[in-house]
DRENKOL-917884 format. One record per residue (C-alpha): residue in one letter; x negated, y, z negated. Coordinates in nm, 4 decimals. Layout:
BEGIN
REC type        X        Y        Z
REC    A        X        Y        Z
...
// end
This chain:
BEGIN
REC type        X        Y        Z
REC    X  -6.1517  13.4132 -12.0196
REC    X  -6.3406  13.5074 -11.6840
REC    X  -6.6823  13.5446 -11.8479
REC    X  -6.6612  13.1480 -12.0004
REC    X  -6.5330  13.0303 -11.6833
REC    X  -6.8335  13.2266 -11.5255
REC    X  -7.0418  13.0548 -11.7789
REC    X  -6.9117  12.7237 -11.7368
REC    X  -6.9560  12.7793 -11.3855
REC    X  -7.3360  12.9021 -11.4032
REC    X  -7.4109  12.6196 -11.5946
REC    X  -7.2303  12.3761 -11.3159
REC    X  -7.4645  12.5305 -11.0803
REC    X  -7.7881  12.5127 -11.2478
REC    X  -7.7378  12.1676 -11.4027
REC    X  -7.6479  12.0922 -10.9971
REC    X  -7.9450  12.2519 -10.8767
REC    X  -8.1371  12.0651 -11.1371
REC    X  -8.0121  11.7396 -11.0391
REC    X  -8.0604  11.7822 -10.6424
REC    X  -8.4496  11.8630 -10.7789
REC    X  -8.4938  11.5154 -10.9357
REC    X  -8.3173  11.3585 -10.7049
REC    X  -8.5506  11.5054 -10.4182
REC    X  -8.8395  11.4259 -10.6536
REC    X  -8.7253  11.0308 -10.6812
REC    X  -8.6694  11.0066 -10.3022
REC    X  -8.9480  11.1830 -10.1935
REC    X  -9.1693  10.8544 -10.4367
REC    X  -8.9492  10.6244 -10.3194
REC    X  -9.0660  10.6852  -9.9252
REC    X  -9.4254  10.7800 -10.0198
REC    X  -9.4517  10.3855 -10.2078
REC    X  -9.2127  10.2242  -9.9056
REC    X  -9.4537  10.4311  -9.6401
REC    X  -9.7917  10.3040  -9.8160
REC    X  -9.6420   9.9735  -9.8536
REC    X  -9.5654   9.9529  -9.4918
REC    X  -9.9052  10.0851  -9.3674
REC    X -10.1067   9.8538  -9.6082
REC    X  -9.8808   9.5967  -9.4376
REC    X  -9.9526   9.6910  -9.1296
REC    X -10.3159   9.7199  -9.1461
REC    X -10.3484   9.3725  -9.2891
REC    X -10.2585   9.2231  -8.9265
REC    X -10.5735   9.4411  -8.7657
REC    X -10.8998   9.3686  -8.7350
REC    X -11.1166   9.4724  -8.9799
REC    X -11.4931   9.3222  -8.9187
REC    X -11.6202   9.2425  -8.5630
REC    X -11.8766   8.9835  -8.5406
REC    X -12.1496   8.9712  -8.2397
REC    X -12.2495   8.6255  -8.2115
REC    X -12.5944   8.5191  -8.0523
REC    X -12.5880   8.3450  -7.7243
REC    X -12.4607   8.0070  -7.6852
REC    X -12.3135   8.0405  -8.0971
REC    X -11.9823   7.9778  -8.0116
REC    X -11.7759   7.9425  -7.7028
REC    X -11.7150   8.3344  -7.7298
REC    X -11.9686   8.6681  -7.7822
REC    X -11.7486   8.8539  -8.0222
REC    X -11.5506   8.7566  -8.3253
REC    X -11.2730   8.9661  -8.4760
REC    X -11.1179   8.8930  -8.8197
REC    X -10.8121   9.0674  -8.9189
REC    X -10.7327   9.1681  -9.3104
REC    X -10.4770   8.9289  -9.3536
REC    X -10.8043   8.6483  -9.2761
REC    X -11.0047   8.7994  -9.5001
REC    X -10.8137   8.8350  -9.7682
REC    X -10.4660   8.6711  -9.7670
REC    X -10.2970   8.7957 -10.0994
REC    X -10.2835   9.1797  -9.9231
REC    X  -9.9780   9.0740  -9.7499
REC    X  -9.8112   8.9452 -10.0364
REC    X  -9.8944   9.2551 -10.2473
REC    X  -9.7871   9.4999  -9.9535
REC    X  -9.5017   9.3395  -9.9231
REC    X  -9.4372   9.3424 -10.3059
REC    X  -9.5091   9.7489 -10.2591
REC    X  -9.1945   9.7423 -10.0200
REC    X  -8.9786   9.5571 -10.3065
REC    X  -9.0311   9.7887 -10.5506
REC    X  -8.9788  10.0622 -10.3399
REC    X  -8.6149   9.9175 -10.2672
REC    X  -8.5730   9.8401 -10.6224
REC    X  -8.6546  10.1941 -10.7324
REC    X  -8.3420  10.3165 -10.5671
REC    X  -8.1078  10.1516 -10.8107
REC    X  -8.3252  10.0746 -11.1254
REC    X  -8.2579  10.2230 -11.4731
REC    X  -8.4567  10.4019 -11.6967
REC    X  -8.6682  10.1439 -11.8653
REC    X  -8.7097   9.9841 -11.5261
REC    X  -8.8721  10.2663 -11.3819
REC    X  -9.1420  10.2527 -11.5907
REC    X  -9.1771   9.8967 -11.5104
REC    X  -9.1553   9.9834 -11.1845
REC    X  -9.4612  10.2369 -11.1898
REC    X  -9.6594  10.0453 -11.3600
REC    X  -9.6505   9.7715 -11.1037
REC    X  -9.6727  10.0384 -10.8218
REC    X  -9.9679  10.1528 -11.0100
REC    X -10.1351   9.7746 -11.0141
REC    X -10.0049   9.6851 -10.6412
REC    X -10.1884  10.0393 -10.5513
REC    X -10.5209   9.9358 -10.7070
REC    X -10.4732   9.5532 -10.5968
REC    X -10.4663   9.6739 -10.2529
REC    X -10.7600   9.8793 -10.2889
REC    X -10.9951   9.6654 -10.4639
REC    X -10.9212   9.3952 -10.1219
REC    X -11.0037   9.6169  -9.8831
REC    X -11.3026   9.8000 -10.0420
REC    X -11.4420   9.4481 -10.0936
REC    X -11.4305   9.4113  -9.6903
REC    X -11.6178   9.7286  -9.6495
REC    X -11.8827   9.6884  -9.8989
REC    X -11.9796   9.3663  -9.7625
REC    X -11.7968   9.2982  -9.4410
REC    X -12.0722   9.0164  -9.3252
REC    X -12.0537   8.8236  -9.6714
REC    X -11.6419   8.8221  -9.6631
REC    X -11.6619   8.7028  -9.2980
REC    X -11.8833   8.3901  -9.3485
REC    X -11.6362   8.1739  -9.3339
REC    X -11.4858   8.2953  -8.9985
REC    X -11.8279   8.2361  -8.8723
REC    X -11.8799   7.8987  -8.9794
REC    X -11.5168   7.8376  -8.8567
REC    X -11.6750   7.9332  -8.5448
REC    X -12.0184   7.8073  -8.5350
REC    X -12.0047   7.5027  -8.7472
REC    X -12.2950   7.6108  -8.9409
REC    X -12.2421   7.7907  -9.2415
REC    X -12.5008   7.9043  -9.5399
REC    X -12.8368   8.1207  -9.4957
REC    X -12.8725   7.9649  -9.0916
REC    X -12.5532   8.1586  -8.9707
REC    X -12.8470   8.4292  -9.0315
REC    X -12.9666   8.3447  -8.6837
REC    X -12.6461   8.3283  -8.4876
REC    X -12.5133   8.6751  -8.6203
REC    X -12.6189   8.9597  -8.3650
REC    X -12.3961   9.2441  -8.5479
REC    X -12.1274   9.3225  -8.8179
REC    X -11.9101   9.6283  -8.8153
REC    X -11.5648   9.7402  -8.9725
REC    X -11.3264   9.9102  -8.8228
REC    X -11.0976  10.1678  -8.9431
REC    X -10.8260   9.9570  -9.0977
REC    X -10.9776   9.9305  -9.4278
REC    X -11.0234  10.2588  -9.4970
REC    X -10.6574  10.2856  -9.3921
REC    X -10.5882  10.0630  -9.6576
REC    X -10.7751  10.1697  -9.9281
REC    X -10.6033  10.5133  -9.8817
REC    X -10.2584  10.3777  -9.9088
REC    X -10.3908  10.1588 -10.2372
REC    X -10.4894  10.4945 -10.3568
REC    X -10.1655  10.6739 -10.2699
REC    X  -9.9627  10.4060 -10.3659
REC    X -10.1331  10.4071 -10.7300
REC    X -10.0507  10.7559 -10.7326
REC    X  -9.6933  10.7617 -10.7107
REC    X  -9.6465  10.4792 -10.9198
REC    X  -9.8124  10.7317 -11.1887
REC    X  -9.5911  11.0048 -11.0753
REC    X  -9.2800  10.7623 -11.1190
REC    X  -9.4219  10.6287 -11.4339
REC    X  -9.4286  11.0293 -11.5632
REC    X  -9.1388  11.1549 -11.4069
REC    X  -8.8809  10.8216 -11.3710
REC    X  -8.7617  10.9091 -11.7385
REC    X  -8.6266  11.2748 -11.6031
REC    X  -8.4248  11.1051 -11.2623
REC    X  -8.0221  11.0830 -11.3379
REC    X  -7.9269  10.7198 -11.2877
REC    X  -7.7555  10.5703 -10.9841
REC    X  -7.3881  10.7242 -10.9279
REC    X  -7.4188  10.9658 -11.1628
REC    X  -7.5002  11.2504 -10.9438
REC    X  -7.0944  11.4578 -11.0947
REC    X  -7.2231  11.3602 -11.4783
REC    X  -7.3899  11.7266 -11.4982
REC    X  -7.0820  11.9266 -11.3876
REC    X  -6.8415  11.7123 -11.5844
REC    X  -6.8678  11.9191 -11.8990
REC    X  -6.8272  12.2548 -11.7141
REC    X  -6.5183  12.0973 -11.5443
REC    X  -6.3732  11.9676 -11.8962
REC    X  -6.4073  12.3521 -12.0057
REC    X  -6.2267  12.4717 -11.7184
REC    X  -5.9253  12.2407 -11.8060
REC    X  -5.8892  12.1966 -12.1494
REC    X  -5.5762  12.3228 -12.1740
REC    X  -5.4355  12.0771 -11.9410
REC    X  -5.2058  11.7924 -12.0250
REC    X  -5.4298  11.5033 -12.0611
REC    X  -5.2373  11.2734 -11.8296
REC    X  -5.3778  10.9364 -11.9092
REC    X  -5.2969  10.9958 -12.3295
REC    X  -4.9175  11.0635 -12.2139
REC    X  -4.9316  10.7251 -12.0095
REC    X  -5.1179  10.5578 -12.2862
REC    X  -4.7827  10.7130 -12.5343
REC    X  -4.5133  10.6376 -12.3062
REC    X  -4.6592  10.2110 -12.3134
REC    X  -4.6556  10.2761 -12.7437
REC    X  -4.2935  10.4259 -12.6793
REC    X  -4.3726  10.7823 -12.7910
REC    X  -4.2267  11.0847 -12.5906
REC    X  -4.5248  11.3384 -12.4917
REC    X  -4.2835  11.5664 -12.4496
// end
């Protein structure tokens, strides 16, 4: 009798142990895609390209044009980051995948924007020059003195990258992650071992309404 309750009680433990692991697995992707979310967010609202304007161009020297200007879906896709981050925290089985999938294309969406910017920071700024200037086209040639980017889309493509990454990860591993409020299902066999012999209170209840005596 001691060595099956050991047994049962072993396999309480590990199947415990087990579950704290996913669980620390699914919350450790959950803050990794929240995190890169927020930081792609947060980048967007920085400058990214600073334009030196020739004298007498514009009313001002230097023009600064934040990631958000440049390209103004990367808010919207950060912030969809953040809502699938939230969502991860209570979706099922089927939905994680879902869930990954989108992480994956909100990670690679976020990239793509910002490595546009640094490839070719002066041709995604044109427009904020001619908002500027009033001339726009091949003559905006003459008025630009300099174009450099800053660090913020670098930022940004790294959290694109990381955030394609654990949508993989949850796309692999959201299958293996015990569903929400579920975290005693592992130990309830175990327990049902320990007290099978006990009067199963609910079926005497369930008698005593059919007008049956348990006893």
């Amino acid at each position: 009798m001691s060595d099956s309750a050991s047994e049962a009680s072993d396999t309480s433990e590990a199947a415990t142990t087990g579950g704290r692991r996913r669980s620390g697995g699914k919350a450790v992707l959950v803050l990794v895609i929240a995190a890169a979310g927020a930081a792609a967010l947060a980048s967007a609202t920085q400058a990214w390209v600073w334009i030196g304007l020739a004298d007498g161009a514009a009313a001002f020297s230097e023009l600064e044009v934040t990631g958000q200007k440049l390209n103004p879906s990367l808010s919207p896709v950060a912030i969809a980051a953040l809502a699938s981050a939230l969502v991860l925290t209570i979706a099922g089985t089927v939905f994680r995948r879902v869930l990954g999938v989108l992480a994956v294309l909100l990670g690679a969406g976020i990239g793509v924007l910002a490595a546009s910017a640094l490839a070719d920071p002066r041709g995604q700024s044109r427009w904020a020059v001619a908002e500027a200037t009033g001339i726009s086209g091949d003559a905006q040639d003459e008025l630009v003195r300099s174009v450099s980017t800053t660090p913020w889309p670098v930022l940004a493509v790294a959290c694109g990258a990381i955030l394609a990454v654990a949508g993989l990860l949850v796309l692999l591993l959201g299958g293996r992650w015990r569903a929400s409020g579920r975290k005693y299902e592992a130990a309830a066999p175990a327990a049902g071992g320990a007290s099978a012999d006990e009067p199963d209170r609910i079926a005497e209840w369930d008698a005593l309404s059919d007008g049956d005596d348990p006893t």
